[in-house]
C-alpha positions in Angstrom: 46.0 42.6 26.5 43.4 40.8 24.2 46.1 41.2 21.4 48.7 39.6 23.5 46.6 36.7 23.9 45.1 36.4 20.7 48.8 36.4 19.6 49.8 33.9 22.2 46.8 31.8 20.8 48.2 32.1 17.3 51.5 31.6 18.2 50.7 28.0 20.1 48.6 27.3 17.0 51.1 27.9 15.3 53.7 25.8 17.3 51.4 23.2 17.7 51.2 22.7 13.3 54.7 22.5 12.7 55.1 20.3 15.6 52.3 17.8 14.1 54.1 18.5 10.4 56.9 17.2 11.4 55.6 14.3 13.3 53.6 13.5 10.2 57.1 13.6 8.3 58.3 11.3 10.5 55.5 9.0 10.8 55.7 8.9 6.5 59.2 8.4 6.4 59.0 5.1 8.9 56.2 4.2 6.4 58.1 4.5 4.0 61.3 2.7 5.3 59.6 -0.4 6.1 58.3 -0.6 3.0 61.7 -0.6 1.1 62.7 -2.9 3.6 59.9 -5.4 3.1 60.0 -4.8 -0.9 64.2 -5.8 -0.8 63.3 -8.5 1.4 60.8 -10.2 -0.7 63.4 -9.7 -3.8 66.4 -11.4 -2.1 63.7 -14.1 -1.2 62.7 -14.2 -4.8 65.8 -14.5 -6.1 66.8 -17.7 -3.8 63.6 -19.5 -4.8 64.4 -18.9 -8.5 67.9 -20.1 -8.1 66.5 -22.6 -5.7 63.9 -24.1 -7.8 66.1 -24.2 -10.8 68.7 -26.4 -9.3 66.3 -28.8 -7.7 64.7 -29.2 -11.1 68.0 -29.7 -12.8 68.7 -32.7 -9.8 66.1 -34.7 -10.5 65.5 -33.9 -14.5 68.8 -33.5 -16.0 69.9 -36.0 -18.4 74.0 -35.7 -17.3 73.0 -36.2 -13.9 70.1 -38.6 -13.6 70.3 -42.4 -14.6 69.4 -43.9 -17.6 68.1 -47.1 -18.8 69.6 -48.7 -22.0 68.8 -52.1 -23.8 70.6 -52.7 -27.1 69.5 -49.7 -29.8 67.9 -46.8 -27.0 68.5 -45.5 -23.8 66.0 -42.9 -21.7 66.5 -40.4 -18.4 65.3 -41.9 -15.8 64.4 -38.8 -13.4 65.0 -38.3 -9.7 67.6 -41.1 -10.0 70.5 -40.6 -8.7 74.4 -42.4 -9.0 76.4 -42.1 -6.0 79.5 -42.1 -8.1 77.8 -39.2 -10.4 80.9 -37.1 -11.9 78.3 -34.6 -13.4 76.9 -33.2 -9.8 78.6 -29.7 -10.1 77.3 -26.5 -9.3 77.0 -25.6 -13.2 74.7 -28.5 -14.0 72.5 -27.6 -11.5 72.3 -24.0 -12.8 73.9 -22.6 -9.7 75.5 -19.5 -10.1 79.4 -19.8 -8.7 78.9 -16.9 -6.4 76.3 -19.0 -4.4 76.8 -21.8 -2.1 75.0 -25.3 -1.7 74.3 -28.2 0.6 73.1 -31.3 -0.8 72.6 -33.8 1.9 71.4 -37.3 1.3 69.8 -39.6 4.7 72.1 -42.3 4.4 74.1 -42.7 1.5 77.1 -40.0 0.7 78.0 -38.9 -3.0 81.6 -39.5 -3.8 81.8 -36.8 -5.9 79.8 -33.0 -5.1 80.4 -29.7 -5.7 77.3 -28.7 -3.1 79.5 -29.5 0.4 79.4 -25.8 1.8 79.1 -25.2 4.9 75.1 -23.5 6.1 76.2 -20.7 9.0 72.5 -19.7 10.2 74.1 -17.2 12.9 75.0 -15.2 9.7 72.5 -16.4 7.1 69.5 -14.8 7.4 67.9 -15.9 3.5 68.4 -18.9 2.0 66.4 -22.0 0.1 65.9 -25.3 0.9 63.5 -28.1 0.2 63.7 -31.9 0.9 63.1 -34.9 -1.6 63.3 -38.4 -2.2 65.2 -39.7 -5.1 66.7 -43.3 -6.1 70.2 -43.7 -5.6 72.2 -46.6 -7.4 75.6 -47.1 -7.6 76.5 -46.6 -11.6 74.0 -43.8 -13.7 73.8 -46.7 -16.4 70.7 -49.2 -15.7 69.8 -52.1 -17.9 66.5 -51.6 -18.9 65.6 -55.4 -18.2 66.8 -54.1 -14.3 64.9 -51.1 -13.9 61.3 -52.8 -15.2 62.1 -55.9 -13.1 62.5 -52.7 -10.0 59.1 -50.8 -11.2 57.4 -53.8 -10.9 58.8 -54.7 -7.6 60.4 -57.9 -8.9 63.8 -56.6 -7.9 64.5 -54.8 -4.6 68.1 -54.4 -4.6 67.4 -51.1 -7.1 64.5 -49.5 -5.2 66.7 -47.5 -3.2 64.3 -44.2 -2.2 66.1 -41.9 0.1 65.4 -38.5 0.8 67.6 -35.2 -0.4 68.1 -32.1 1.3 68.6 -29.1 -0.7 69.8 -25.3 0.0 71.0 -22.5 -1.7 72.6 -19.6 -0.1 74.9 -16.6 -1.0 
């Protein structure tokens, strides 16, 4: 009898390791999955805030979008200007790749022409980037330089415009 029991000691010993083995396994491979998860996560997120970035930097600091100020012999960019008739607001000047979709959404004024007029479904949209802005928006990209001094100073309201821009990238 005491090797029966000594054996039905081992034998639940026994049991009892490969039991906690495997729940060990287990236990390592949630671990594990949550960790891909979290690491694919945080590079989708990336991604959109590259992307993201990038076109809001190319909207207010690209000289075929923004304004510009001419007098007789120069002419400068004028950034986070804005013309509501802009030709040049396309997905490619903003460095937006065409497999992504955009919103840009000004408070009051619309732009008659926009590549960025998609559609935002957040039901099935779980990742995307957005950011809000203010800009000047005027009717024609070309300012007299005389016009946009006289409008720094504040001598000249009618071109002080501010409004703010919504933003976001999705795919």
């Amino acid at each position: 009898m005491i090797k029966n029991n000594r054996a039905q000691i081992m034998s639940i010993d026994i049991l009892f390791s490969v039991v906690l083995v495997i729940l060990m396994f287990f236990l390592l491979f949630n671990i594990v999955e949550a960790r891909t998860y979290q690491t694919n996560t945080d590079s989708i997120n990336q991604e959109f805030e590259m992307i993201g970035n990038l076109a809001f930097t190319r909207l207010i600091n690209n000289p075929n979008i923004n304004c510009y100020a001419k007098d007789s012999s120069n002419s400068f960019n004028i950034p986070s200007c804005l013309a509501i008739n802009n030709s040049e607001l396309t997905k490619e000047n903003l460095g937006i790749p065409s497999n992504y979709k955009c919103l840009i959404t000004p408070t009051t004024s619309t732009f008659n022409i926009n590549e960025c007029t998609d559609v935002l479904n957040m039901a099935s949209t779980s990742h995307f980037y957005e950011i809000d802005f203010n800009v000047s928006i005027v009717t024609n990209r070309s300012i007299l330089k005389r016009n946009y001094v006289q409008s720094y100073l504040g001598l000249n309201p009618s071109m002080n415009t501010i409004e703010q821009i919504n933003l976001k990238v999705w795919q």
